[in-house]
C-alpha positions as CSV (number, residue, x, y, z in Angstrom):
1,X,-64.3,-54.1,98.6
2,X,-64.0,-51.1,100.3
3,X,-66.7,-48.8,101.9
4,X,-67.0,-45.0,101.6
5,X,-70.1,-44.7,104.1
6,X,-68.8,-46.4,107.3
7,X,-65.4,-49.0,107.9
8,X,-66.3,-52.1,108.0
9,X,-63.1,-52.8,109.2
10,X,-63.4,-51.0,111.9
11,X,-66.8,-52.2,113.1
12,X,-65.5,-56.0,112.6
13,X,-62.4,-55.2,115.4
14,X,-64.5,-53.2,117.4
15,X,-67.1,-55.7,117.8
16,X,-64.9,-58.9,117.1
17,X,-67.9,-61.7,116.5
18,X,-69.5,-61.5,113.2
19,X,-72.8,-61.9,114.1
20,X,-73.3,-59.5,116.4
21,X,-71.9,-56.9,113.6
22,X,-74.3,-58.1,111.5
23,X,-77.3,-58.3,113.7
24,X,-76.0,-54.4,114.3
25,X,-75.8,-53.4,111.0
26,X,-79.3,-54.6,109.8
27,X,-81.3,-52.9,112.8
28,X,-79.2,-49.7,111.9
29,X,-79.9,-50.2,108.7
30,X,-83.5,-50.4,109.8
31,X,-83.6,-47.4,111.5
32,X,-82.1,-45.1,108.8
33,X,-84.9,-45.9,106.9
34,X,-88.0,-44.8,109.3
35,X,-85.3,-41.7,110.4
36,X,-84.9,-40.4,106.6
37,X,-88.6,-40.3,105.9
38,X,-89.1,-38.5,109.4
39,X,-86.4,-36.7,109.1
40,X,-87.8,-35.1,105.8
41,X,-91.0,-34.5,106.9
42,X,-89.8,-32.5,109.8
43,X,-87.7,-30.2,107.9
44,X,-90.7,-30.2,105.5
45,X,-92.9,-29.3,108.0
46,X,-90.2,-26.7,109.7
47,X,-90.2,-29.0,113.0
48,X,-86.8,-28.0,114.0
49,X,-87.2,-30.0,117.6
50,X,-87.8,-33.1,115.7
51,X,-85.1,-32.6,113.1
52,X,-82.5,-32.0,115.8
53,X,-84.2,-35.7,118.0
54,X,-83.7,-37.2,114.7
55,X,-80.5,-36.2,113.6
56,X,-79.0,-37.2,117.5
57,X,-80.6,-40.6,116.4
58,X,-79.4,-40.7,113.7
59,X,-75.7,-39.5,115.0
60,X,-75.7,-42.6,118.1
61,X,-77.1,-45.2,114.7
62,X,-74.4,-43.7,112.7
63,X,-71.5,-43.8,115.5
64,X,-72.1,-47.5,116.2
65,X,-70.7,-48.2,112.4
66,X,-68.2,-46.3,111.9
67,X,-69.9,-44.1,109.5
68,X,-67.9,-40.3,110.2
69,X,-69.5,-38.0,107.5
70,X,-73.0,-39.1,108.9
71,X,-72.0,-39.0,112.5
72,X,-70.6,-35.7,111.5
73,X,-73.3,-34.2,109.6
74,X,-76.1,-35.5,112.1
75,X,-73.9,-34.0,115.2
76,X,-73.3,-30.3,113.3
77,X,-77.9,-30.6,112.7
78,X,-78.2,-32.1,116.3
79,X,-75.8,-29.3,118.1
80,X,-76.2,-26.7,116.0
81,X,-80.0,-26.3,116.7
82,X,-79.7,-27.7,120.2
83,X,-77.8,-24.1,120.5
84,X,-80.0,-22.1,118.6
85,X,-78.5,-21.7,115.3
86,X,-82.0,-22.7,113.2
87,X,-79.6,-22.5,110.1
88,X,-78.0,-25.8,110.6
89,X,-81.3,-27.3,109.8
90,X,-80.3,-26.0,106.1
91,X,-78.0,-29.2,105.4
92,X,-81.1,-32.0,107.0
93,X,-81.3,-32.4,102.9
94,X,-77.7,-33.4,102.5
95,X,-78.5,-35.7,105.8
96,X,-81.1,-37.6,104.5
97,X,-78.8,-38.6,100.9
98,X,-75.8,-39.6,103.3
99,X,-77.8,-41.5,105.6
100,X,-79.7,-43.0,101.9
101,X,-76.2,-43.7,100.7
102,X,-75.2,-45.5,104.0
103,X,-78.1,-47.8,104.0
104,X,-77.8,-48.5,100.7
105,X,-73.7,-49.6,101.5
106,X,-75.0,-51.6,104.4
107,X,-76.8,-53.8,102.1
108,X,-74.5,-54.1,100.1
109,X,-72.4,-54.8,102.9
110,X,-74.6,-57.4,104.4
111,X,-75.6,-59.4,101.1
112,X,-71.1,-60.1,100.8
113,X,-71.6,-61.4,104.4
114,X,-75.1,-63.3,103.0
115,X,-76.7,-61.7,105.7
116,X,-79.7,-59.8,104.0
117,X,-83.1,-59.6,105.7
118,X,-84.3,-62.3,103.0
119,X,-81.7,-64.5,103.7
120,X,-82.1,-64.4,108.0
């Protein structure tokens, strides 16, 4: 099956032993989820400086797996404010259903490898 979010392939050569991608992959797949809800409430709340922490947190998570069009997204949010364009902070929404749809591909990901949370 192939993966629209991140390459799996990719991440496999990269990192070579299975479990270590895996170990990888869940505490990313962690993160994304405490980074989406804080991510929203900043933009909620207008906290551009901790939009633009989160989405650089989001872009290193993001990076690790291969995962472009997040990396991508979170580096635009990330640089964009970091150099004063308080625009950028316009497409946080879109950031938070690309980093939902990511973490929901991990899973998916992880439970063909058996490797969900329930099963370590």
């Amino acid at each position: 099956m192939g993966y629209v979010e991140f390459d799996a392939d990719e991440v496999m050569q990269e990192f070579g032993d299975a479990a270590v991608v895996v170990e990888l992959a869940g505490i990313v797949r962690a993160d994304l989820r405490g980074y989406v809800s804080a991510l929203a409430a900043a933009h909620a709340a207008g906290n551009l400086d901790e939009v633009r922490r989160l989405a650089h947190a989001i872009k290193g998570a993001a990076g690790n797996l291969a995962a472009r069009d997040v990396c991508t997204l979170a580096g635009t949010i990330d640089n964009g404010l970091r150099g004063g364009q308080p625009d950028v902070a316009a497409h946080t929404p879109q950031l938070v259903a690309a980093c939902g749809r990511l973490e929901r591909e991990l899973g998916e990901w992880l439970e063909t490898l058996g490797q969900t949370e329930d099963a370590r």
